[in-house]
N, C-alpha and C positions, 0 to 999 in steps of 0.2 A: 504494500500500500504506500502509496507517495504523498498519502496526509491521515492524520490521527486526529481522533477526532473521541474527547473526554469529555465527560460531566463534574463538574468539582462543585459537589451543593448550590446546584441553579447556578453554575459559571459554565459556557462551553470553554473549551480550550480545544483552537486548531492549529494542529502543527503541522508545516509542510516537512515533509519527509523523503526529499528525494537527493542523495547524497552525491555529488560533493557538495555543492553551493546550490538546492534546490533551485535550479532551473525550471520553470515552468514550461515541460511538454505538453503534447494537443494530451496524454493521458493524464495529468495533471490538473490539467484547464479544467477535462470532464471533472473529474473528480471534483475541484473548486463548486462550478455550476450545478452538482448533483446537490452538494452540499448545503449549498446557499436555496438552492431550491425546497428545501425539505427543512431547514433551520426556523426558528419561529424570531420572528423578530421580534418577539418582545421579551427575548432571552438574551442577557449580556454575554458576550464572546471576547475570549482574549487568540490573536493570533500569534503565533511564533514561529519559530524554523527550529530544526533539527541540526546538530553539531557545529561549525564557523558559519553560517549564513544565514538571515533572517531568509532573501532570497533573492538571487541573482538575476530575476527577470527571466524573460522568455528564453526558452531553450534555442537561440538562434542558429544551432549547428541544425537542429532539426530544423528552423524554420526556411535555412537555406539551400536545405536537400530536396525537399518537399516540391511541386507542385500548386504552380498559380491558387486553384482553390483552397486546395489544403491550406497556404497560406493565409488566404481569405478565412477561412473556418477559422485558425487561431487566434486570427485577430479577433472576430466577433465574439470568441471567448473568453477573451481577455477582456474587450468592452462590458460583457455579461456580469462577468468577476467582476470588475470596478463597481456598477451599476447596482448591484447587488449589494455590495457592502456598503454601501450609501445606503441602501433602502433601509438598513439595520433600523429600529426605530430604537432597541435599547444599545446602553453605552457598546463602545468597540475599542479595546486597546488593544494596542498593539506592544509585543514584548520583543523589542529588538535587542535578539540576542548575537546578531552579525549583519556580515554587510546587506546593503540592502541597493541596488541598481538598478536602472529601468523600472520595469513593471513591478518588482518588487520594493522600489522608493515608494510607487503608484499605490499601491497595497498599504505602505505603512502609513502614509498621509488621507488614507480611506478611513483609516481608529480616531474616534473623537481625541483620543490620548495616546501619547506615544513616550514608553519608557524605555531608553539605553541603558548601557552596562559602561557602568564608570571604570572610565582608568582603559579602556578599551581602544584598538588602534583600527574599529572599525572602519569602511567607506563605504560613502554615500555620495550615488552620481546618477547622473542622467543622460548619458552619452551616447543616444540615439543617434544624432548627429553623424557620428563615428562609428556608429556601428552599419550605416546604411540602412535606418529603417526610419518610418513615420514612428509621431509622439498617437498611440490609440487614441481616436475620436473621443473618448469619455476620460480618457486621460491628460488630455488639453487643460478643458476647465474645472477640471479637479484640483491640477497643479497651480492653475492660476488665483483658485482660490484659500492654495493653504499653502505657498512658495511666495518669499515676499518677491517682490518683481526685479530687483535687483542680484537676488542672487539667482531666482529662475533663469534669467538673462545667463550670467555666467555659466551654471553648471549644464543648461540645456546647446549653447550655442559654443562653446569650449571644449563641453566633455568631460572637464577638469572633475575629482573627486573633491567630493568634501569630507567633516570629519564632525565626531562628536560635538566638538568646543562651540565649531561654527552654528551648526543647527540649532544648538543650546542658545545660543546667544540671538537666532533670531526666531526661536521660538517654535521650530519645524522638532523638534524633539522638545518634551516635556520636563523629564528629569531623568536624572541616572540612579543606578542600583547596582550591588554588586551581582554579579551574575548567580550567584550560588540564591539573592532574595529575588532575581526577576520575576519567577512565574507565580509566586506567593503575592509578592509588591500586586503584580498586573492585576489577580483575580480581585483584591482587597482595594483596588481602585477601582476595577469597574462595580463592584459592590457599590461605593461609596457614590456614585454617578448615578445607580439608578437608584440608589437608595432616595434620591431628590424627588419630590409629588410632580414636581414641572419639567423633569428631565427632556421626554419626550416629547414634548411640545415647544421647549425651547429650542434642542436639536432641530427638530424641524423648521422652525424660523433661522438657525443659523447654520444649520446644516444640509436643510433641504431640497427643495429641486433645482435649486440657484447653484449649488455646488456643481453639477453635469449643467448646467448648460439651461 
């Protein structure tokens, strides 16, 4: 299985699982889309990655082996995935526990909260640019509304990696944690998130369908 998928007292917990840097394949993507299809949105979800990578984006070795539509399909799965965890209506962290690039930045800036691992020499990029591929249609206005515009400019048109410190500083990561409290830390935050009477109602006025577009 390329993602696991826990119950922790009314917390999902999804982790991708596809080793070395969970690359998102078209088998993967399913997997995502079955997921989210059948998830109840009014159930808080932490996501994370399995071993160095939170996750590495699109599996582009597959995507460039592949076949015009085949192409086409993973991208539209990847828009589903985005699309999807936006619809989340209860809290969504994210527990970055490595790198996170491309569609798996997209992924992490999908969690209403996003907690790193302190002291960590993680990277965070968006180097589509560089890799020859479009930014996903649902991925655009996603990034443009949780990437302040300054640094979107940079890491999307550059390439360049960023890093813990930066994010922290302008807000695209939340707070850090030792890695050994991240997935305790995540659940006990999204607790605390939907613990709130107006959570969901205020996500939706600042999270909702303004965020895609």
């Amino acid at each position: 299985m390329t993602i696991e998928v826990t119950d922790i007292d009314g917390v999902v917990c999804l982790t991708l699982n596809r080793p070395p840097v969970n690359a998102l394949d078209a088998h993967t993507l399913a997997g995502l889309q079955d997921f989210l299809h059948a998830h109840d949105r009014q159930t808080p979800l932490v996501i994370t990655g399995a071993g160095r990578a939170f996750c590495a984006g699109g599996d582009t070795k597959q995507f460039f082996t592949v076949d015009q539509d085949q192409r086409l399909a993973m991208v539209a799965a990847i828009n589903a995935v985005i699309g999807g965890l936006c619809a989340i209506e209860a809290p969504v962290v994210a527990a970055v526990n490595g790198h996170a690039t491309g569609t798996g930045f997209m992924l992490m800036v999908c969690a209403d909260w996003r907690i790193g691992v302190s002291g960590a020499a993680h990277q965070f990029a968006l180097a589509e640019a560089r890799a020859g591929v479009n930014i996903p249609e649902l991925g655009l206005p996603l990034l443009r509304h949780e990437v302040p515009a300054p640094l979107l400019r940079q890491l999307t048109l550059s390439g360049r990696a960023s890093d813990l410190t930066e994010l922290l500083r302008w807000g695209v990561i939340d707070e850090v944690v030792s890695l050994a409290d991240l997935q305790s830390q995540a659940i006990n935050r999204a607790r605390e998130l939907a613990s709130q009477d107006g959570f969901k109602a205020v996500k939706r006025q600042i999270r909702g369908p303004k965020i895609l577009g």
